[in-house]
matplotlib code that plots the C-alpha trace (Angstrom):
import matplotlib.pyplot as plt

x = [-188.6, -187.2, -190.2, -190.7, -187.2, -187.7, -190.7, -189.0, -185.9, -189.1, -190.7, -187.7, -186.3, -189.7, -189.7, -185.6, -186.7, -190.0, -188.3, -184.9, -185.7, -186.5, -183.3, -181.2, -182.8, -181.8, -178.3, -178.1, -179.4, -177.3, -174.4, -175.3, -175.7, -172.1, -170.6, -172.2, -171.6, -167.5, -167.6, -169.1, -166.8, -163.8, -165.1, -166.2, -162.3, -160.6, -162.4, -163.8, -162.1, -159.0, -160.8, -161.7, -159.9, -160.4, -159.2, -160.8, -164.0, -163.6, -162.5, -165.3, -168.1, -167.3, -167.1, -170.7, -171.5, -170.9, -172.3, -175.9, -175.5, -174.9, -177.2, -180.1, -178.8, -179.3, -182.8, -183.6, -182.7, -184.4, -187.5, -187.3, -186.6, -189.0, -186.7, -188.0, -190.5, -188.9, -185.7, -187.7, -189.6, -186.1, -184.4, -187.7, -187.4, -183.8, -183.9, -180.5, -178.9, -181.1, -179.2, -176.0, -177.0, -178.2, -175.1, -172.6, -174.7, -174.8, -171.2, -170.6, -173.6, -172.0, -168.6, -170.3, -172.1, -169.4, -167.4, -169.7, -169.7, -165.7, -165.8, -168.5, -167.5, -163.3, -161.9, -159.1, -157.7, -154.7, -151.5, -152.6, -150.9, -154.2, -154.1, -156.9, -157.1, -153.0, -152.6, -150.7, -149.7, -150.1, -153.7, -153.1, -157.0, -160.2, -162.9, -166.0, -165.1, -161.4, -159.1, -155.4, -152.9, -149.1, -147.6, -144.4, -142.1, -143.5, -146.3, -149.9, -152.9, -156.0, -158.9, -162.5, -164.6, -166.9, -163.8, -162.9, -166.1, -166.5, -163.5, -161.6, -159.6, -156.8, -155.6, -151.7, -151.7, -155.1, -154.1, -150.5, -149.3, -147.9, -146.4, -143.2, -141.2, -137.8, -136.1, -132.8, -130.8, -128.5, -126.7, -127.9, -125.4, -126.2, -128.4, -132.1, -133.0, -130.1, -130.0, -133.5, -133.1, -130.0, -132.4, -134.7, -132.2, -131.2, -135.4, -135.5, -132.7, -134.3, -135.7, -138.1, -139.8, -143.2, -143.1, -146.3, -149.0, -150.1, -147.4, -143.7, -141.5, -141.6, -139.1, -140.6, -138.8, -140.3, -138.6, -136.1, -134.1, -131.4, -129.0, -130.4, -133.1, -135.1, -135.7, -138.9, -138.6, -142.0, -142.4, -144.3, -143.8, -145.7, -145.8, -147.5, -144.3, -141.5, -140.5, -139.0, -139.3, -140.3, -138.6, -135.4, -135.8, -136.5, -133.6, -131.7, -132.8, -132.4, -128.8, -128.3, -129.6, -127.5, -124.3, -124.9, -125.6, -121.7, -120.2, -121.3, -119.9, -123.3, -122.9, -125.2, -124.6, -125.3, -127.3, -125.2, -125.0, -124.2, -122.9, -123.3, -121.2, -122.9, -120.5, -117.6, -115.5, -115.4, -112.8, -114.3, -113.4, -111.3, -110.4, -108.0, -106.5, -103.3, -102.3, -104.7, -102.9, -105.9, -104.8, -107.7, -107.4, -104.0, -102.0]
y = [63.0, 62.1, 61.0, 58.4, 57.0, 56.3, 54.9, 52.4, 51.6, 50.5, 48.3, 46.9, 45.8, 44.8, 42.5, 41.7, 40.1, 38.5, 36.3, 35.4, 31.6, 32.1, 34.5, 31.4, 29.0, 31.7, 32.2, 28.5, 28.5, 31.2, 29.5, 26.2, 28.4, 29.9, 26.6, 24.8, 28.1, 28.0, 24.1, 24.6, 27.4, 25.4, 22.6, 24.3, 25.8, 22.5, 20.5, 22.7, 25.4, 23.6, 22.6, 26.1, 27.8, 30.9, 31.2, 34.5, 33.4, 30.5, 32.5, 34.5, 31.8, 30.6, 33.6, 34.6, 30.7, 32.0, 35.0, 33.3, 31.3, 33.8, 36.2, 33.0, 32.1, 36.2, 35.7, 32.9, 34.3, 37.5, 35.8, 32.8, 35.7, 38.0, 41.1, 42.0, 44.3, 45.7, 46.3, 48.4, 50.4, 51.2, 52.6, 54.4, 56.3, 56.9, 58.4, 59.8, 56.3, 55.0, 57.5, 56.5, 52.9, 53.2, 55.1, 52.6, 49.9, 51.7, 51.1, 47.9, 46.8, 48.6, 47.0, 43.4, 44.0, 45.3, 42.3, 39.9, 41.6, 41.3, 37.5, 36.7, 38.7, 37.9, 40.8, 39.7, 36.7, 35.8, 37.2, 39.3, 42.8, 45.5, 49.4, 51.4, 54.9, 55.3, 52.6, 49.3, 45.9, 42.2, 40.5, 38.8, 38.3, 39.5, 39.6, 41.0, 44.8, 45.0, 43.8, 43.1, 44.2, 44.5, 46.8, 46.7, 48.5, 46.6, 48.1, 45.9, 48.1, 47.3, 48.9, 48.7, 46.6, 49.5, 51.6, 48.5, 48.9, 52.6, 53.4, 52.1, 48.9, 47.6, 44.2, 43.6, 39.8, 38.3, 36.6, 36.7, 39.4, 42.6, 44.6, 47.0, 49.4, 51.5, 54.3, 54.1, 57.3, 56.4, 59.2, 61.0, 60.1, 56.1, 54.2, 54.2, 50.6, 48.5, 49.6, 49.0, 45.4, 44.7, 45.8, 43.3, 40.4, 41.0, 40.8, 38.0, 35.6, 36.3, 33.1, 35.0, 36.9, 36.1, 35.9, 34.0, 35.8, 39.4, 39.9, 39.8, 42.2, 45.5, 49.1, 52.1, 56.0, 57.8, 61.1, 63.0, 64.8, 67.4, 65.3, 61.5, 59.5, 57.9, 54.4, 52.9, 49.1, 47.0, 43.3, 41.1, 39.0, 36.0, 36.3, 32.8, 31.1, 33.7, 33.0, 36.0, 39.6, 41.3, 44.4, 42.7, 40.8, 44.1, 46.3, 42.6, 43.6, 47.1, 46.4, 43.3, 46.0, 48.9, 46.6, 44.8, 48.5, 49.5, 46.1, 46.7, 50.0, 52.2, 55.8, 56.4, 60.5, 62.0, 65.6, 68.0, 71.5, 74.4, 77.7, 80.8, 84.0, 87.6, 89.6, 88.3, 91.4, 90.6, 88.0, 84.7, 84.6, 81.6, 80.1, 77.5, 75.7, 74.4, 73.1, 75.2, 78.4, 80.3, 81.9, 84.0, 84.4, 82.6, 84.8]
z = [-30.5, -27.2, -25.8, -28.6, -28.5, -24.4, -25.6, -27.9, -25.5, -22.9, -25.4, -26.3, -23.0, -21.8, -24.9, -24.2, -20.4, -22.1, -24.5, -22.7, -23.4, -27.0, -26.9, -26.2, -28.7, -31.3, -30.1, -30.6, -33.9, -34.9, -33.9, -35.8, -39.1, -38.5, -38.0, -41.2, -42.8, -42.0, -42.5, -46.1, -46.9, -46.1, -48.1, -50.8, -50.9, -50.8, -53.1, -55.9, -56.2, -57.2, -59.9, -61.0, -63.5, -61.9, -57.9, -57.7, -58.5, -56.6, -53.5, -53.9, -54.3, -50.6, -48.9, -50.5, -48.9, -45.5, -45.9, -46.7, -43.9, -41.8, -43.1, -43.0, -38.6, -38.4, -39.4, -37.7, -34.7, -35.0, -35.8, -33.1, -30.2, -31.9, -32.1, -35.3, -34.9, -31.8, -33.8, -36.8, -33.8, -32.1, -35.5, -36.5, -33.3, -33.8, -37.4, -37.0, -36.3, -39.4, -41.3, -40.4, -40.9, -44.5, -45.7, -44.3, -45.7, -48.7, -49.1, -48.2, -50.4, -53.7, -53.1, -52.4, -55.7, -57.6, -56.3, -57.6, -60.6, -60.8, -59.9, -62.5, -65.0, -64.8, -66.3, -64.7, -62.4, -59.8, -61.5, -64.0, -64.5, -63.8, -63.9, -62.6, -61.8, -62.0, -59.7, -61.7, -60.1, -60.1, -58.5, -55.2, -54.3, -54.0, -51.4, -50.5, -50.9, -52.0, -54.3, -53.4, -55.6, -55.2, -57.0, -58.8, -55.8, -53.3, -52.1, -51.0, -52.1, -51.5, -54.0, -53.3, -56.0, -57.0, -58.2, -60.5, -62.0, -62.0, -64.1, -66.9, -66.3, -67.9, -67.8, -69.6, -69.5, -70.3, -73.2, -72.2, -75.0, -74.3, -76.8, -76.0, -78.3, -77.9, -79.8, -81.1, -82.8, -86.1, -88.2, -91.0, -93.1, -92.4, -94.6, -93.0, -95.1, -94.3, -90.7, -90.4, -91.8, -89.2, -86.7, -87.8, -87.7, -84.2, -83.4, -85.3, -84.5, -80.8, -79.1, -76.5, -78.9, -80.1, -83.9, -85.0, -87.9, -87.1, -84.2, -85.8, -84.9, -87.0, -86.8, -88.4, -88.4, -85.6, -85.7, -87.4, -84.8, -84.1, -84.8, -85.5, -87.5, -84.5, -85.7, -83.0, -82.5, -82.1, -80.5, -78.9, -75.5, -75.1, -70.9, -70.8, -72.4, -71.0, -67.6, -66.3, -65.8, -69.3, -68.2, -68.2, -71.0, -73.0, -71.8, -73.0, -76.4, -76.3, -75.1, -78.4, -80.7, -79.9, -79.7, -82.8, -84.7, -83.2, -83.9, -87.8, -87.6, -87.5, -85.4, -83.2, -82.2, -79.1, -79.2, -81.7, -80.4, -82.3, -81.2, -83.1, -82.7, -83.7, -82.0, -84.3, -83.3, -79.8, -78.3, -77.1, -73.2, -72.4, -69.0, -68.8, -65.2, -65.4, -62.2, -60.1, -61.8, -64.1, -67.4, -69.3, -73.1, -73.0, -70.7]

ax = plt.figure().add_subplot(projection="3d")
ax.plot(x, y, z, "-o")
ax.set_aspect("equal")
plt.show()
């Protein structure tokens, strides 16, 4: 084994010194691919992608660009200073480094895949809300093996492409419509129907609430508790017409409905707890301060 590898390192440099004029001429060539490679990325970036809907795939498109034309200058210079066969012959007698080679391609290659996959397929684009694998935030860009999201505290993450297309993905604002709910406790003794139909006219008389066929605003009974009849409010947010956080604007409604319900009188109880006695003979231990002095069983 070690024999062959000296072997190879000799052909290879006695090649190397051979060919140090056609070495140049590659170099040269290489260079001239890079440059109309960057040039034709940068062109391609101000004048059509604008015109794109999608900036990801846009974004994507040139860097794949440059990559050809690098890729093509790597070529041409291998095959102008005839390192190609001197190349294979050095990693066949270095199997290890072969090894080592092909499993780092082999992840760069499925997140370049996967990445194409992404930008040609949109599942989602710049801005949208995306959750995959636990991991939730807003689309900043996409390249060749990660996608940049930000999530909601702050925090850039960067996710490589093949995960995005391993597991499931969800995308909140591709059509702009997300959906929220709350729960909201009334009395027993209140009337379920008319309550119900309040609740409704606070949703309704709401101007940031999206209200057209299929997607009004809706309140069902969701639990009968210890002490309350859970009423669970449903509506819709068009985030294409909303400007604003959505968060905010659905705590504003929780906070309309729950004043509105007081304002018509409506008692919303906290958790009733009962205490039972079984030791009724025995005298229930009482501690009361008054002014740092302690009396038990009103002594």
């Amino acid at each position: 084994m070690q024999e062959k590898i000296v072997e190879a390192f000799s052909d290879f440099y006695g090649d190397l010194v051979a060919k140090i004029p056609t070495i140049g001429v590659g170099l040269v060539l290489l260079l001239i691919f890079v440059f109309i490679g960057l040039l034709a990325k940068r062109v391609f970036r101000r004048r059509i992608a604008p015109q794109m809907d999608d900036q990801l795939l846009g974004n994507f498109i040139s860097r794949i660009i440059f990559l050809l034309f690098l890729l093509f200058g790597v070529v041409t210079f291998l095959n102008q200073a005839g390192l190609g066969a001197a190349a294979q012959g050095l990693l066949a007698g270095a199997g290890v480094t072969a090894i080592v080679i092909g499993f780092a391609f082999r992840d760069i290659g499925e997140n370049l895949l996967s990445g194409a996959f992404l930008a040609f397929g949109r599942p989602f684009g710049t801005g949208d809300v995306i959750e995959v694998s636990s991991i939730i935030g807003v689309v900043k860009g996409m390249d060749l093996r990660n996608t940049h999201v930000r999530s909601f505290d702050g925090r850039d993450i960067f996710i490589p492409n093949s995960i995005l297309v391993k597991n499931p993905l969800i995308n909140y604002t591709r059509d702009g419509l997300m959906r929220h709910d709350f729960d909201v406790g009334i009395d027993y003794g209140e009337d379920v129907v008319e309550a119900t139909q309040f609740i409704m006219q606070t949703l309704n008389n709401h101007p940031n609430l999206e209200k057209s066929a299929g997607l009004e605003p809706f309140v069902t009974i969701s639990k009968f508790d210890t002490s309350t009849i859970n009423l669970k409010t449903f509506f819709w947010i068009n985030t294409f017409d909303f400007e604003g956080s959505t968060l905010k604007l659905k705590s504003q409604i929780m906070t309309e409905v729950v004043r509105d319900l007081l304002r018509e009188g409506y008692n919303l109880p906290a958790d009733i707890v009962e205490l039972k006695m079984y030791q009724q003979q025995q005298p229930i231990p009482i501690d009361v301060q008054v002014h740092g002095r302690s009396s038990k069983n009103g002594e």
